[in-house]
N, C-alpha and C positions, 0 to 999 in steps of 0.2 A: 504493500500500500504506500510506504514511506516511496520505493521507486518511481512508483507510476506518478508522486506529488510532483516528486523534483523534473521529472522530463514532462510534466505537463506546466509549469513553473518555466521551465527555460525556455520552452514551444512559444510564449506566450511573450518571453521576452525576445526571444529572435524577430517574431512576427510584426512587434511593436518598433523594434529598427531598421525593419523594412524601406528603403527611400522610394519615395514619392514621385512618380514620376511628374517632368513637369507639365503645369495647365496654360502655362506662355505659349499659342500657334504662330509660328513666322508666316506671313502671307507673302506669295510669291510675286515678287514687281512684274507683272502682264504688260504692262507697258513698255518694257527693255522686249519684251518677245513679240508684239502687236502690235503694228505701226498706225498712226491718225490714220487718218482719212488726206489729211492735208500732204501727210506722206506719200502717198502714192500716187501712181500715173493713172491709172484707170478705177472707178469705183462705180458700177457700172446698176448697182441697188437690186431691188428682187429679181429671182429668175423669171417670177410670171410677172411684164410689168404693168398689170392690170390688176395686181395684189393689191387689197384697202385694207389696212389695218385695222380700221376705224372700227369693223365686225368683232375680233377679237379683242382689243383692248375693254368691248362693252360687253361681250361674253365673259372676261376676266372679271371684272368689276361686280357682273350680276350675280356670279356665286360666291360671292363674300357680302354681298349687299347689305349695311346694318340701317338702311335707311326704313325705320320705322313711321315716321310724322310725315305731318305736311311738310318740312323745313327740304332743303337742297340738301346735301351731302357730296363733299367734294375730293373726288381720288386724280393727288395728283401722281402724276409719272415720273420719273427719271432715274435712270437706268443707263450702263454701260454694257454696250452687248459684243462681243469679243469672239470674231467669226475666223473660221479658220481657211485653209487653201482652198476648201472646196465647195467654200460656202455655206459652212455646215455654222452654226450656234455654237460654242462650246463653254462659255461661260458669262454670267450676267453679275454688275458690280453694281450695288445704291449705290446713285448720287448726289441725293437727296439733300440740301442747307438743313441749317437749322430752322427757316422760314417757314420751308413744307412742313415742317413737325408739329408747327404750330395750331392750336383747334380750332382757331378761327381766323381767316386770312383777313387781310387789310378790306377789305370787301365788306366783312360783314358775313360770308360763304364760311359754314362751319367744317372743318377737314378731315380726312377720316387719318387718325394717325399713327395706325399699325402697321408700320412700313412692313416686317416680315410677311405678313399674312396678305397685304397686296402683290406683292412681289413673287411670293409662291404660286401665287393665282394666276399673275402675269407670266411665270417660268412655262406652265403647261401651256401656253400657246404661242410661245414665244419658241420651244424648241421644237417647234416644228416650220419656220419661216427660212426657205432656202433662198438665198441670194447670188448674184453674179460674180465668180472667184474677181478680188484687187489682183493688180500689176504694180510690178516696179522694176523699170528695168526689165520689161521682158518677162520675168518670172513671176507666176503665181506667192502672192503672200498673204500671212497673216494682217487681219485689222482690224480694232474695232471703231465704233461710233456710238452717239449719246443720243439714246429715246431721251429726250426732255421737255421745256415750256409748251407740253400737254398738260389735257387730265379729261377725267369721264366723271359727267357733273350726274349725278342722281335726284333726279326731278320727282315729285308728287305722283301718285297714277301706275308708279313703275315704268315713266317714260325715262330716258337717257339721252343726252346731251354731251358731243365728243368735239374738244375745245383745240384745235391743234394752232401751234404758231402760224404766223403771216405766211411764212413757205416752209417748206420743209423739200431740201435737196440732196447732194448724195447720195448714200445709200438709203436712206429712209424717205426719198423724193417722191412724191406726189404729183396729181397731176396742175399742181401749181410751181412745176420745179423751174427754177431760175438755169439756163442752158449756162454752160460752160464755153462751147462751139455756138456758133451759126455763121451765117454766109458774110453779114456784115455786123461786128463786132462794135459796139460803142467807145467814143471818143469821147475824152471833154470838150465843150464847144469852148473856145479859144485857145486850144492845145495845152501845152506842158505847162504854158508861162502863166495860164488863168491859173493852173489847180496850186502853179507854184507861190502864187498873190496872196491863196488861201492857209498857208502853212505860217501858223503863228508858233516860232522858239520858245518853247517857254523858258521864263526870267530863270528860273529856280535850276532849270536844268544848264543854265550858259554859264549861272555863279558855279555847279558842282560837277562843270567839263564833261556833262553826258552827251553824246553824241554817237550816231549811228544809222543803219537804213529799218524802216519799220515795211513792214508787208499788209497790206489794209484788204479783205476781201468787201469789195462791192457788191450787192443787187438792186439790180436798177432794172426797173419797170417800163413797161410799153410806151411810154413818154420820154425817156431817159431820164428821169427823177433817180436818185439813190433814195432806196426805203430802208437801208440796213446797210451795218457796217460793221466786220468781226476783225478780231488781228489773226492772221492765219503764223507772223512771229513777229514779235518783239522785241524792247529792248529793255526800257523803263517805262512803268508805268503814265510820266511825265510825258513822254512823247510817244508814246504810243494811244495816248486821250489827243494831243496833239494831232496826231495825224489824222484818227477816224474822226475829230471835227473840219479838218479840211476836205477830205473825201464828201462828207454830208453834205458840205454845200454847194459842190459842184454840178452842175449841168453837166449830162451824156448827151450825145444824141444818141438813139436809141438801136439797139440789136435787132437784125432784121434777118429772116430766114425766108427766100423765096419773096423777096420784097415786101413781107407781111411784120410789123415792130412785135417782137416778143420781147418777154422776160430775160433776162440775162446776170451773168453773174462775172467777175472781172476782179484780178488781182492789181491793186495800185501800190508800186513801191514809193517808199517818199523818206527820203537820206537828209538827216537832219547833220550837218557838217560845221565845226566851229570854227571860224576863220583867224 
């Protein structure tokens, strides 16, 4: 009896300095292995391109749906989806601010704010969307791009309402997509020297010798108005606000395909240089 004390006595102390494995998970940087969208030569969006998302993101939404009341209910989106050679889905990252988390948006629009249990809802129809393998250089590559400034508004009735930005191009391009190509490409009306009139130094950056060339993406509209303006690269925050307010003010003349003004989309460089 004495034996069996002592080896269940030691059992109990071995057991108890057992080390623990650890609960720290390293998450792997997808972005060293998957290149933007901005990276690559061709990005060419669904393989059907008659695909609307619009169906599944409000299938997603309706079986999670906690809208019980008359009030709206508001699921927004945003998402990194992370496709691989063959166009296949292979992984989805929230990208959610801290804004979206919030229950009630600047609106007044109450928010649903269980990012997990949206986003699982969103996985089951999301891994099934095949798109057009990217280029670079010739070869098939990795990419991803950002589902975002969406959401699926939850109306009264059990009706749905599907809120998508101004356009939506690249891979996730719609049929509101700003071309990249057409037959005649927009200019600024009074060339390089108007957009160059429009480029204000700022003070703060000339006292701390920042200087550099900034990369400004365009889309400009059937008019040649600019309605949008993203940095596709940067430098300083400072001139890079800099540049896409001189881009906005400019006048195109407009992109024309078959003599018809379409939507278009246009990289503007603008090299802020200190003398």
């Amino acid at each position: 009896m004495k034996r069996f004390f002592l080896f269940f006595s030691l059992a109990i102390l071995f057991a108890g300095c057992k080390e623990e494995k650890p609960q720290i998970e390293l998450i792997p940087n997808l972005e060293a292995e998957y290149l933007s969208e901005e990276e690559v030569d061709k990005s060419l969006g669904f393989a059907d391109s008659n695909y609307d998302i619009r169906k599944d993101l409000v299938e997603a939404v309706k079986s999670i749906d906690e809208n019980k009341t008359d009030d709206t209910l508001s699921y927004i989106i945003a998402l990194r989806v992370y496709i691989d050679e063959k166009g296949k889905v292979r992984k989805l990252k929230d990208i959610s601010s801290y804004y979206d988390r919030l229950e009630v948006s600047s609106d007044g629009r109450k928010n649903f704010t269980d990012r997990d249990k949206l986003n699982n809802a969103l996985l089951k129809k999301i891994e099934y969307w095949r798109f057009n393998p990217s280029e670079k250089d010739g070869k098939r590559v990795k990419v991803y791009a950002d589902l975002k400034d969406l959401s699926v508004i939850s109306l009264p009735g059990g009706k749905y309402e599907v809120k998508l930005p101004n356009f939506m191009s690249g891979i996730f391009g719609s049929q509101e997509e700003y071309l990249t190509n057409a037959d005649e490409m927009p200019m600024p009306l009074g060339g390089l020297e108007a957009l160059a009139k429009n480029v204000i130094y700022p003070e703060q950056a000339k006292r701390e010798g920042i200087e550099g060339k900034v990369f400004v993406k365009a889309l400009i509209d059937e008019q040649g108005n600019v309605v949008k303006t993203e940095i596709i690269k940067g430098v300083n925050p400072l001139l890079d606000n800099a540049a896409r307010d001189a881009v906005m003010k400019i006048k195109f003349t407009p992109g024309k395909v078959k003599g018809k003004p379409v939507k278009t989309q246009v990289t503007v460089p603008i090299f802020f240089k200190l003398k």
